[in-house]
C-alpha positions in Angstrom: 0.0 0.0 0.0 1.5 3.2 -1.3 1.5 6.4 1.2 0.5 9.5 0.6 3.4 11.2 0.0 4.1 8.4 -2.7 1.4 8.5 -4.5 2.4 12.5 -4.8 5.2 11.5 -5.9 4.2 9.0 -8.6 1.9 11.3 -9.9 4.0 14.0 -10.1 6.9 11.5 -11.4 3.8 11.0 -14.2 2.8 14.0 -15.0 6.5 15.9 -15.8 6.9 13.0 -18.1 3.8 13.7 -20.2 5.1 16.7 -20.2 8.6 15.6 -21.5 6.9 13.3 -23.7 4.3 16.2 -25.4 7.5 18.2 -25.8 9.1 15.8 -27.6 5.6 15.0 -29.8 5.7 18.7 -30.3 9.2 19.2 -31.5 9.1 16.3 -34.0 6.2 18.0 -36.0 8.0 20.9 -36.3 8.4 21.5 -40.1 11.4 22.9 -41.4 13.0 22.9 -45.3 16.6 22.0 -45.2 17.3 25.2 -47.1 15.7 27.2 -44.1 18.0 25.7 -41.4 21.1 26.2 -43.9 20.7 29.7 -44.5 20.3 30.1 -40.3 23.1 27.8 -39.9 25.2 29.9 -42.1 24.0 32.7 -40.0 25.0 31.4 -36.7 28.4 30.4 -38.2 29.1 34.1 -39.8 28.1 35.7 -36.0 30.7 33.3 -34.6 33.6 34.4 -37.1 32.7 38.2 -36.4 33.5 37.6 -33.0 36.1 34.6 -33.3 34.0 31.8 -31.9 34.0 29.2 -34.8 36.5 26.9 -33.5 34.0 23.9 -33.2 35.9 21.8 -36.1 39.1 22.4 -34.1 37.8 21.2 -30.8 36.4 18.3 -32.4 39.5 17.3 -34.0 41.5 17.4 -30.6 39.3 14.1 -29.6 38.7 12.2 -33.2 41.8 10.2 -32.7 40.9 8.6 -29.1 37.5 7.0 -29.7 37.0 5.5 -26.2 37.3 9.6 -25.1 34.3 10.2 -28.5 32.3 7.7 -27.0 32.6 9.4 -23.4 31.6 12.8 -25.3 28.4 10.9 -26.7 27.0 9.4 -23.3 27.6 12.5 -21.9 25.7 14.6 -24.3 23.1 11.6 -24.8 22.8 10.5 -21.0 23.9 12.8 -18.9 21.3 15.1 -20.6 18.6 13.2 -18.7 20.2 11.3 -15.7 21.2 14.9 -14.2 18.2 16.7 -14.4 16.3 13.4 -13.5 18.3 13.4 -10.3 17.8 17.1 -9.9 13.8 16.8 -9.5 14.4 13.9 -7.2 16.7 16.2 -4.7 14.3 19.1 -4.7 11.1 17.3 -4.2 12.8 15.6 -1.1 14.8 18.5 -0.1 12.5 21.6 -0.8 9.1 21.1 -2.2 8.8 24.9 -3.0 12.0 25.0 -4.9 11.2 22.2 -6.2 7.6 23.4 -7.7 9.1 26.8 -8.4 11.8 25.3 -10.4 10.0 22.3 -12.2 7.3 25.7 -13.6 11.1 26.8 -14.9 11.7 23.4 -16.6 8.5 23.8 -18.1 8.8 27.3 -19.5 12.4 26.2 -21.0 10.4 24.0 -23.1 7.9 25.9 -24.3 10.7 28.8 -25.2 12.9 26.0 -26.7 9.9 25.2 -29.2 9.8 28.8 -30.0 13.1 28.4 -30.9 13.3 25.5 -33.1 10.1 27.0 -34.7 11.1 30.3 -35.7 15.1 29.5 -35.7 15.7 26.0 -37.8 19.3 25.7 -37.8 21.3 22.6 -39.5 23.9 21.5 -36.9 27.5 20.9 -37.2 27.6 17.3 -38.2 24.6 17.7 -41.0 27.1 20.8 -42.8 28.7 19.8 -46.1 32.2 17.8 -45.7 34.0 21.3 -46.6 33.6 22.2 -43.2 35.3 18.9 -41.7 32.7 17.7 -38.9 32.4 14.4 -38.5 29.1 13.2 -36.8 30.4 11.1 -33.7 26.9 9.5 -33.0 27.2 7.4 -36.2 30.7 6.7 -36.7 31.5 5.8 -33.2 28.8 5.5 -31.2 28.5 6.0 -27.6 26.9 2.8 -25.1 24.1 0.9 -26.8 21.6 3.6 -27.8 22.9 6.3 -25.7 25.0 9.0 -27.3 23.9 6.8 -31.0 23.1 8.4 -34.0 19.4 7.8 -33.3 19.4 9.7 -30.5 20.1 12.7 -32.3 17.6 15.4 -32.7 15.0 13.8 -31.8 13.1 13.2 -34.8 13.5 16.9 -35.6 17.3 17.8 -36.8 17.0 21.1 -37.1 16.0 21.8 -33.4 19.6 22.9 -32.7 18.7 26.7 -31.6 18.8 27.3 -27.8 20.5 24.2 -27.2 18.8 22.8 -24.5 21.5 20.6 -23.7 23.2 24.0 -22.0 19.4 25.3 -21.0 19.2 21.9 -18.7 22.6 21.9 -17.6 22.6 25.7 -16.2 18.9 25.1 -14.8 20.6 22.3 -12.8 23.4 24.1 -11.3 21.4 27.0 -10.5 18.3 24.8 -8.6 20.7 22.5 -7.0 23.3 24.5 -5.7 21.7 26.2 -3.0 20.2 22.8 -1.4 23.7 20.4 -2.4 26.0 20.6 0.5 29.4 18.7 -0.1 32.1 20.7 -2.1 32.9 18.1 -4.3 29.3 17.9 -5.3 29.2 21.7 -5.9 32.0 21.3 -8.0 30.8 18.3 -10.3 27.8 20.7 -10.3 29.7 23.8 -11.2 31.3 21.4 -14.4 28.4 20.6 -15.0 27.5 23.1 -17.9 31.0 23.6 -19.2 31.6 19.5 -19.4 27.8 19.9 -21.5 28.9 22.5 -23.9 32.4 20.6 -24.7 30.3 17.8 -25.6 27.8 19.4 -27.6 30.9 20.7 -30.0 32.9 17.3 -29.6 29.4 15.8 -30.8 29.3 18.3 -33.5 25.5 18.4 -32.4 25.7 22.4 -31.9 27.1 25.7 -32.2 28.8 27.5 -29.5 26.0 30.2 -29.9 23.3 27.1 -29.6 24.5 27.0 -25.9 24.6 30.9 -25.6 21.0 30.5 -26.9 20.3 27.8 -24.2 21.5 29.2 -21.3 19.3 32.7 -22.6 16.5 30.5 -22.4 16.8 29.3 -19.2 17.0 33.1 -18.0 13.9 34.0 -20.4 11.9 30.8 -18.2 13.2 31.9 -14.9 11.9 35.4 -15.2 8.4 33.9 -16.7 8.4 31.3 -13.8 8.7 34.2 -11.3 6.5 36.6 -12.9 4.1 33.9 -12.8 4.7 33.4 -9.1 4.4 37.2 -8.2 0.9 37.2 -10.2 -0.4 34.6 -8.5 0.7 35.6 -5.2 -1.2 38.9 -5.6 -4.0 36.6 -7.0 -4.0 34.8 -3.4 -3.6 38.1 -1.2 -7.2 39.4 0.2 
């Protein structure tokens, strides 16, 4: 027989992953043409060599020759993607339930402003550019653990959802609702990493731009200020 608190917990458990799982739904139908997210992508790049930030093919060819560090680079940006975050909503619900609801709305807004995003923004990523500009797509040629960090995992149905890189939207949302509540320094640290060990593995990955994580961590700030707008209005809502 399940307690109360359980059964909150279930449900709860149940109800962020419809969420997940419409998001998802929702980003797959996005409709894009190829020339579209070309053109943006060649946008994206020409902002990054204006202000000498296109150094993605170089990074990524520091690491092609060791493919047991590639295939660390793939589960991290295929895994760690969800195991952190996952563990995140665990610690907060235990820890602080009203950080926990407070930063959970947040979650949510990311992924509405992320659809936004891949909407309005299409952008082909690094490893779907023409061979001229010497990416190599890591998920398919080596391949991370089983299905994690694969080639399948990629995208998500939708390869042009590359602009804000939620990859670096998750990874600063985790650091910033977990710090407060995590108490050992070597924690904090891992924490700290977090985000910078994300957006090395988005460009080892050639999955994203250096400006998709600028573009991700932006939309984690746009959802915070949404989430606590939201929580000033309805706190006004609730005064007498």
């Amino acid at each position: 027989m399940l307690t109360g608190r359980a059964r909150r917990a279930l449900v709860e458990a149940a109800v962020l992953y419809a969420v997940y799982l419409v998001y998802r739904s929702a980003r797959a139908h996005l409709r894009a043409t190829p020339h579209a997210a070309l053109h943006n992508a060649r946008q994206v790049i020409g902002m990054e060599r204006t202000a000498h930030l296109f150094h993605e093919a170089r990074v990524q060819s520091w690491f092609l020759h060791w493919s047991p560090i590639v295939r660390a680079w793939d589960v991290y940006y295929g895994g760690l993607h969800f195991a952190v975050p996952i563990v995140a909503f665990i610690v907060l619900w235990r820890r602080d339930r009203a950080r926990y609801r407070f930063f959970r709305n947040v979650f949510g807004w990311m992924l509405l402003l992320g659809l936004v995003g891949f909407a309005v923004y299409p952008v082909t990523p690094p490893r779907l550019l023409a061979p001229s500009y010497r990416f190599v797509d890591t998920g398919r040629t080596v391949g991370g653990i089983g299905a994690v960090g694969g080639a399948e995992g990629n995208g998500g149905g939708n390869p042009y959802a590359a602009m804000p890189s939620l990859h670096l939207g998750w990874s600063t949302w985790c650091v910033v609702a977990l710090l407060p509540v995590v108490r050992r320094r070597w924690l904090r640290v891992a924490l700290v990493l977090h985000p910078l060990l994300m957006l090395t593995a988005v460009v080892v990955t050639a999955n994203h731009y250096i400006l998709d994580g600028v573009g991700g961590v932006l939309a984690f700030a746009g959802a915070f200020a949404l989430a606590a707008a939201a929580s000033r209005i309805a706190t006004r809502l609730r005064s007498p």
